[in-house]
C-alpha atoms as an extended CHARMM CRD file, in Angstrom:
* protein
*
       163  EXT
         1         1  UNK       CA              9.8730000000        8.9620000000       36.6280000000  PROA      1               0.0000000000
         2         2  UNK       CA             13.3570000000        8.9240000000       34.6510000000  PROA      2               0.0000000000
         3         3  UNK       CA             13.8420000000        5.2560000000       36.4950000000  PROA      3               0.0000000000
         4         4  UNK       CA             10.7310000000        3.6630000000       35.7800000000  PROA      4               0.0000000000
         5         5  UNK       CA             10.7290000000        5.0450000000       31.9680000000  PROA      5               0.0000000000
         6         6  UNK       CA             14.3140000000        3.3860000000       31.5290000000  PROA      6               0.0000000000
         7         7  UNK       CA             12.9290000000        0.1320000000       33.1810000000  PROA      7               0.0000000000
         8         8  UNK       CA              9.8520000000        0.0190000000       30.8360000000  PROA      8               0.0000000000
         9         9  UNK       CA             12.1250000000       -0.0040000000       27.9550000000  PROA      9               0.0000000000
        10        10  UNK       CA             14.9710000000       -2.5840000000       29.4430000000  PROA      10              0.0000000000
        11        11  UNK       CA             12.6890000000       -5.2310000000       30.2600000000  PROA      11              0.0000000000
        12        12  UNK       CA             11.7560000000       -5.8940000000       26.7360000000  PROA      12              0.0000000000
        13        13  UNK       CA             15.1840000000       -5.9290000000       25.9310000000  PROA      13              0.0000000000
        14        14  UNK       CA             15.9810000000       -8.7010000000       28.7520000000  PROA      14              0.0000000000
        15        15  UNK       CA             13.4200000000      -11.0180000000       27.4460000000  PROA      15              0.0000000000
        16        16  UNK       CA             14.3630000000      -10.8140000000       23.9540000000  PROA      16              0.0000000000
        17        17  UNK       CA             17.7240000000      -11.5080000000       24.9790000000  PROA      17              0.0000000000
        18        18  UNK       CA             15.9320000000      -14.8530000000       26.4890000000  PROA      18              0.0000000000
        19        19  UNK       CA             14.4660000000      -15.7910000000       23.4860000000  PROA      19              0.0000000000
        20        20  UNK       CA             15.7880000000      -19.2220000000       20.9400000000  PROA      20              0.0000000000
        21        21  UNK       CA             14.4090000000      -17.3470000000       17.5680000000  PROA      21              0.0000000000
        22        22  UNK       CA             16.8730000000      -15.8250000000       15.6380000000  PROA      22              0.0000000000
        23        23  UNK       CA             17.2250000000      -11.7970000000       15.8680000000  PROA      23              0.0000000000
        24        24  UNK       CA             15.4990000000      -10.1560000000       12.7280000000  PROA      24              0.0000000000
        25        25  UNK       CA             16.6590000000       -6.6210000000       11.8120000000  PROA      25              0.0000000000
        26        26  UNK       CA             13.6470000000       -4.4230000000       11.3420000000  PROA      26              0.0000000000
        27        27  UNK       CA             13.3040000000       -0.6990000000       11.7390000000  PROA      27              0.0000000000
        28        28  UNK       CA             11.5080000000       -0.9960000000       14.9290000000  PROA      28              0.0000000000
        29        29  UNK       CA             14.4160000000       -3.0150000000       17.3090000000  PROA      29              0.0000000000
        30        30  UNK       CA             16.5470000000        0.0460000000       16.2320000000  PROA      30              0.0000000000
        31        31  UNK       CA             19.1160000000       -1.8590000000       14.3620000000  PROA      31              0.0000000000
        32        32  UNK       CA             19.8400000000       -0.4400000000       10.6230000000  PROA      32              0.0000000000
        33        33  UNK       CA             18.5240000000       -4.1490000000        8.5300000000  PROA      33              0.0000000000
        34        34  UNK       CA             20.2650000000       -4.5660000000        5.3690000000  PROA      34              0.0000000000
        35        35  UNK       CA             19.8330000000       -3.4320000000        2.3310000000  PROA      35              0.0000000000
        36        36  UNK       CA             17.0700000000       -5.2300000000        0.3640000000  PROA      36              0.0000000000
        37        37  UNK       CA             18.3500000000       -5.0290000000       -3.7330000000  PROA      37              0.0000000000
        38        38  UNK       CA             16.2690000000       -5.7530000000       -6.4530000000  PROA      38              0.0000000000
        39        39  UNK       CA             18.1000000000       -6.9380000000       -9.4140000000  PROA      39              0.0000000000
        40        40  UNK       CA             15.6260000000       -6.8230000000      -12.6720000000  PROA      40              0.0000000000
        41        41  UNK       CA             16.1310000000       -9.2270000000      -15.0070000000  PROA      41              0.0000000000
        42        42  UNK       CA             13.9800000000       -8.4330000000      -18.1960000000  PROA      42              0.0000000000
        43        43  UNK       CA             15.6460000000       -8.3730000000      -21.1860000000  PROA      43              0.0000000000
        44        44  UNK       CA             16.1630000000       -4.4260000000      -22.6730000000  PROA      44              0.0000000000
        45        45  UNK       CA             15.4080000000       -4.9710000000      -25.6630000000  PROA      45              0.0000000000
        46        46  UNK       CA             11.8500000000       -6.7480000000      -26.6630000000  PROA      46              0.0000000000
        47        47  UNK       CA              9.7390000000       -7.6530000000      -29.7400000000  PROA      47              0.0000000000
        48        48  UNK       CA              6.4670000000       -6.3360000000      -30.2060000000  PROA      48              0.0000000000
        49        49  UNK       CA              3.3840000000       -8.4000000000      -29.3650000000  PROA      49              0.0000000000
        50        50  UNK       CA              5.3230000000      -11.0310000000      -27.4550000000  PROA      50              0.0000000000
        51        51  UNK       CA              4.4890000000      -11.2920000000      -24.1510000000  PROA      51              0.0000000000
        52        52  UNK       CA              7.3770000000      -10.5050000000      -21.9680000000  PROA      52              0.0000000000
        53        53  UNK       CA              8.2120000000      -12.0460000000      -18.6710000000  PROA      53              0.0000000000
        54        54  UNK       CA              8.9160000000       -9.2330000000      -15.9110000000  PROA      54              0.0000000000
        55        55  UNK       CA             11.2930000000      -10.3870000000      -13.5590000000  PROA      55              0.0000000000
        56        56  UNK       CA             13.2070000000       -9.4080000000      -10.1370000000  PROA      56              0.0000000000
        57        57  UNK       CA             15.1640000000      -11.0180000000       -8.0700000000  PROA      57              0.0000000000
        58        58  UNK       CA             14.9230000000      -10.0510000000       -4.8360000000  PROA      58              0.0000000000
        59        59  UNK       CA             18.0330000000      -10.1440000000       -1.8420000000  PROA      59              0.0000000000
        60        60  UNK       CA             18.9130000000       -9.2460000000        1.4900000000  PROA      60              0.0000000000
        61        61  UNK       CA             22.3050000000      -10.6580000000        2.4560000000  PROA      61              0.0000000000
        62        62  UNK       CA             23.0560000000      -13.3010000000        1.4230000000  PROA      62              0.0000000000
        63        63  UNK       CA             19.1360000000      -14.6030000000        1.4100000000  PROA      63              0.0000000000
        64        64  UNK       CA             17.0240000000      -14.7430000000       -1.1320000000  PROA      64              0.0000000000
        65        65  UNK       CA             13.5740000000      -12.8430000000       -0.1560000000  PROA      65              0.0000000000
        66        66  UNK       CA             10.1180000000      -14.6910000000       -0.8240000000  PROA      66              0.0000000000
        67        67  UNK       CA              8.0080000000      -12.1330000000        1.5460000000  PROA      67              0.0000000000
        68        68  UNK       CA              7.9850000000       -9.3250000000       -0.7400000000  PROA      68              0.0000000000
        69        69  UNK       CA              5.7450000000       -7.0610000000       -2.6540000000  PROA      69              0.0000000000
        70        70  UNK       CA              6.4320000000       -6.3640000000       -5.8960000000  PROA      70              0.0000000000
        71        71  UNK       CA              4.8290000000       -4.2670000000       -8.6150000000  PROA      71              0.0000000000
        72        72  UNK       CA              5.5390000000       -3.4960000000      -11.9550000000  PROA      72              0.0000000000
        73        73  UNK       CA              4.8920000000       -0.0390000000      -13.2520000000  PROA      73              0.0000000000
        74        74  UNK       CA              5.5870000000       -0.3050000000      -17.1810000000  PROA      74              0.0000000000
        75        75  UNK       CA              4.8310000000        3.3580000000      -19.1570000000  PROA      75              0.0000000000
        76        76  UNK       CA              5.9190000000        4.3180000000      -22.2660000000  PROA      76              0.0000000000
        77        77  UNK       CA              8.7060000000        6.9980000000      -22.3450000000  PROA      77              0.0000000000
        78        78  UNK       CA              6.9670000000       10.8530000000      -22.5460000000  PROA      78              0.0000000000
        79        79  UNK       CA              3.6360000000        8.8900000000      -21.5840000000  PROA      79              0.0000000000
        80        80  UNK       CA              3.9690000000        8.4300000000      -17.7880000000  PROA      80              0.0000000000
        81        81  UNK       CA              0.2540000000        9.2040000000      -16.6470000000  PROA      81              0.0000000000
        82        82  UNK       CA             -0.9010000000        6.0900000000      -18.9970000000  PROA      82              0.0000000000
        83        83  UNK       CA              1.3780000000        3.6670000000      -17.2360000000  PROA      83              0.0000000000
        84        84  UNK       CA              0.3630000000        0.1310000000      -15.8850000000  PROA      84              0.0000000000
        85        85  UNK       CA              0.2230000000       -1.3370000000      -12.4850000000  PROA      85              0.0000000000
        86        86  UNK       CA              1.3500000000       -5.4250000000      -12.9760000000  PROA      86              0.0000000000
        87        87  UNK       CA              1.5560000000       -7.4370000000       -9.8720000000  PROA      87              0.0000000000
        88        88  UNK       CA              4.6090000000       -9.7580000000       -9.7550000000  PROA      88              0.0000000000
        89        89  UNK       CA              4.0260000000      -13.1560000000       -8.3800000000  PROA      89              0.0000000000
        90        90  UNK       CA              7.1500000000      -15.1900000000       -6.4750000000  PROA      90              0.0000000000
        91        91  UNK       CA              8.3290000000      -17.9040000000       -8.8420000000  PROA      91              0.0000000000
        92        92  UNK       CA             10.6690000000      -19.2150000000       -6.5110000000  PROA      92              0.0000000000
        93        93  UNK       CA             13.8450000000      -18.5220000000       -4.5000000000  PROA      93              0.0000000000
        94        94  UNK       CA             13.2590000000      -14.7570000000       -4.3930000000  PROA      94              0.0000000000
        95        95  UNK       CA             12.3270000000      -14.2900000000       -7.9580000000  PROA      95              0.0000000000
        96        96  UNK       CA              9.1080000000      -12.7500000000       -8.6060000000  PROA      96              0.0000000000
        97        97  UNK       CA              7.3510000000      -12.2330000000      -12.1040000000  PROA      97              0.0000000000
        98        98  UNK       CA              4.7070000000      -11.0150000000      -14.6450000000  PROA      98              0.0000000000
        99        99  UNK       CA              4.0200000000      -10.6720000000      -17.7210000000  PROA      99              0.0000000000
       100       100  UNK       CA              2.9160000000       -8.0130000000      -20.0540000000  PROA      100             0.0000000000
       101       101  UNK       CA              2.7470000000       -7.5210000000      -23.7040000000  PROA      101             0.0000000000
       102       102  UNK       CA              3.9420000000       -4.0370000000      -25.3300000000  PROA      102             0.0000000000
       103       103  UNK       CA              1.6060000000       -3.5740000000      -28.8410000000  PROA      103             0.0000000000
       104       104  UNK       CA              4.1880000000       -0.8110000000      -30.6090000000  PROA      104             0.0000000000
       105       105  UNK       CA              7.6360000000       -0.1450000000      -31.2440000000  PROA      105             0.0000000000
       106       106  UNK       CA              8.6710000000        2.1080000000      -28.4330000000  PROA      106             0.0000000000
       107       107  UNK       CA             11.4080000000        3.0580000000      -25.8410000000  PROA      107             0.0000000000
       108       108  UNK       CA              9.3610000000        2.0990000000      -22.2670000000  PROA      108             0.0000000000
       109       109  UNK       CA             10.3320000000        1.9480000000      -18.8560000000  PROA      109             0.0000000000
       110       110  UNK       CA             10.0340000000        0.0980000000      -16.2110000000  PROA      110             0.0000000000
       111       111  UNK       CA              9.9370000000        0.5180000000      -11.7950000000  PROA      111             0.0000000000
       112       112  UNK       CA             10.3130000000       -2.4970000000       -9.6820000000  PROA      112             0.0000000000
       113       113  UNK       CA              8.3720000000       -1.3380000000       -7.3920000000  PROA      113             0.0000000000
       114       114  UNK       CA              9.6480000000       -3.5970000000       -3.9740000000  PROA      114             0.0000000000
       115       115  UNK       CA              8.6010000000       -3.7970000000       -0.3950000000  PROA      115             0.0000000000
       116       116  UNK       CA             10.2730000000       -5.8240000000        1.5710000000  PROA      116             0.0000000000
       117       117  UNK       CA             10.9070000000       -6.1750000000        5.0120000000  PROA      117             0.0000000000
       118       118  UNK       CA             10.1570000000       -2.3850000000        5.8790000000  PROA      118             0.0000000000
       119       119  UNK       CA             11.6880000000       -0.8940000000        3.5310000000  PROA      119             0.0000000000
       120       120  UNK       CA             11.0600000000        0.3100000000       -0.3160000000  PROA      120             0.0000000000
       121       121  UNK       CA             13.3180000000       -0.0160000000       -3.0760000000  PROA      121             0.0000000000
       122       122  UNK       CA             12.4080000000        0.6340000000       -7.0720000000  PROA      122             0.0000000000
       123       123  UNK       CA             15.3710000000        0.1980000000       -9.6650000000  PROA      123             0.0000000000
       124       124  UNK       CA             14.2050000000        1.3390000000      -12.7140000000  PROA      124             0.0000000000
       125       125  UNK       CA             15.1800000000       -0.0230000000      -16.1930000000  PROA      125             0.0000000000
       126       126  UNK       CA             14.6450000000        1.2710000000      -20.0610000000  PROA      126             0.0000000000
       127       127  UNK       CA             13.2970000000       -1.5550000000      -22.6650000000  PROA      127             0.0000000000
       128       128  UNK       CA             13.4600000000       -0.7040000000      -25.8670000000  PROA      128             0.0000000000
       129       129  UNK       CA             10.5290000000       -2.7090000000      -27.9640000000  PROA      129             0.0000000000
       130       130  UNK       CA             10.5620000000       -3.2560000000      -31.4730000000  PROA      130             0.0000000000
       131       131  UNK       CA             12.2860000000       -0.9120000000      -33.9310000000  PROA      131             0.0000000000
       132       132  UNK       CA             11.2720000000        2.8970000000      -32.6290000000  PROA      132             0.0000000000
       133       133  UNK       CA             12.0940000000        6.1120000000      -34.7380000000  PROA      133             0.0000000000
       134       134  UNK       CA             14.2340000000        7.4130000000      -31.9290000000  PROA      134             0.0000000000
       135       135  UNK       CA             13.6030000000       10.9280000000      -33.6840000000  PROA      135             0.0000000000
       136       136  UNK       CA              9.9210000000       10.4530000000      -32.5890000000  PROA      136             0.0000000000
       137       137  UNK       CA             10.4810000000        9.2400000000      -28.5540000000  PROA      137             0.0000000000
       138       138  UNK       CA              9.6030000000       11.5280000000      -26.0680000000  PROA      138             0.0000000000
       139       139  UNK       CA             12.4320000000       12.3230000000      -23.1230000000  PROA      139             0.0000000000
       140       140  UNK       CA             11.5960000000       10.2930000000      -20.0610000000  PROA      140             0.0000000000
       141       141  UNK       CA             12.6320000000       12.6170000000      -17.0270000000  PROA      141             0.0000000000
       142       142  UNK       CA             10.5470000000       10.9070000000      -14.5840000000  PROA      142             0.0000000000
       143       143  UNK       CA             12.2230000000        9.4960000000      -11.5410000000  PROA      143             0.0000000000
       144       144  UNK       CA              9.1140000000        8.4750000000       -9.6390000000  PROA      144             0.0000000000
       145       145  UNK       CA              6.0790000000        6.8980000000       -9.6490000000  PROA      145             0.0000000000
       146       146  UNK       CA              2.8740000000        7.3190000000      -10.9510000000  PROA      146             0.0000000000
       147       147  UNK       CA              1.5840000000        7.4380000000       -7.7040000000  PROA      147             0.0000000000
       148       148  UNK       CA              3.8870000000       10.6660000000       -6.9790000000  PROA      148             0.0000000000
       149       149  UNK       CA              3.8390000000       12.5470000000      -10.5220000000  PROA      149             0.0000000000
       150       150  UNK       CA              4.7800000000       15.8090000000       -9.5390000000  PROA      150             0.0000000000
       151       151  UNK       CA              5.8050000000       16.8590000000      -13.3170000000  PROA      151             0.0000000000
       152       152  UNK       CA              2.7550000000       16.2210000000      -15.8350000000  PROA      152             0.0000000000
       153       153  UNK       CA              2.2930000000       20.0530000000      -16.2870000000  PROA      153             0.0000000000
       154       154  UNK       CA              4.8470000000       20.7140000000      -18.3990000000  PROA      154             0.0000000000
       155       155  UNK       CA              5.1090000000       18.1060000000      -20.9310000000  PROA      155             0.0000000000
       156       156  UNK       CA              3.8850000000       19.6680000000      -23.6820000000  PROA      156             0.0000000000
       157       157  UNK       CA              6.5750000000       22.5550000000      -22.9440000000  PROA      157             0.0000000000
       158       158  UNK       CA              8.9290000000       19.9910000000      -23.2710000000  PROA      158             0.0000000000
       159       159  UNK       CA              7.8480000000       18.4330000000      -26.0720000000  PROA      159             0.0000000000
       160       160  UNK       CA              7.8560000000       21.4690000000      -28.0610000000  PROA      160             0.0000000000
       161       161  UNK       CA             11.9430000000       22.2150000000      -27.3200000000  PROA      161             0.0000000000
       162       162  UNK       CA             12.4270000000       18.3430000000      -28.6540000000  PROA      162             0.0000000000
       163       163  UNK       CA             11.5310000000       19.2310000000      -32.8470000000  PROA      163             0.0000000000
């Protein structure tokens, strides 16, 4: 049984020795691929009521990655649970890109949420927008996604040991 379990699994392995296409890392030949990074490229500091261009840049290697998914997840800081989903869009040469307009002087964040060649990566990066009262700004303590907020409960806890 041993035998024709180990033969099962080396044949594969023969013929993609055989093949001419070029061996891809991914999770399922076994081999560890490379890190995917996600370098965001919005500016940190914004005006209000300009629309802002979004940005990653997206690598593996030394390639530039056009086959990714990438979302932007934009919330204002203390305000998680009314964040915004944004779709990027591939410019070109592994950039991808969206726009979104912020309407009030804030601090905000931002997730790049990317998928990319089995794996999941999301940088996140602070943007401050206008002139806030930083007196007034809510702690951001959030280091996932709106999709996973485990930590909503005790905001107003929170807030109340910030005055």
């Amino acid at each position: 049984m041993k035998k024709w379990l180990l033969s099962l699994l080396a044949v594969p392995m023969m013929l993609a020795g055989c093949n001419d296409e070029p061996e891809v890392d991914t999770m399922d030949s076994g081999v560890m691929p490379q890190e995917v990074i996600v370098e965001i490229q919005t500016p940190e500091a914004v005006a209000v009521n300009e629309e802002v261009e979004l940005v990653a840049y997206v690598t593996q290697g030394d390639e530039n990655v056009d086959d990714a998914t990438v979302q932007f997840e934009v919330w204002e800081s203390g305000f998680k649970d009314e964040g915004h989903m944004i779709d990027g869009q591939l410019d070109k040469d592994g950039v991808y890109k969206a726009t979104f307009t912020f309407d009030h002087d804030g601090v905000y964040y931002m997730f790049a949420h990317t998928t990319a060649r089995s794996l999941h990566v999301m940088p996140k990066q602070q943007i401050t927008v206008g002139n806030p009262d930083m007196s007034k700004v809510l702690e951001d303590k959030s280091d996932n996604s709106m999709q996973h907020g485990e930590h909503e409960e005790n905001d107003e806890d929170e807030e109340e040991h910030h005055h």
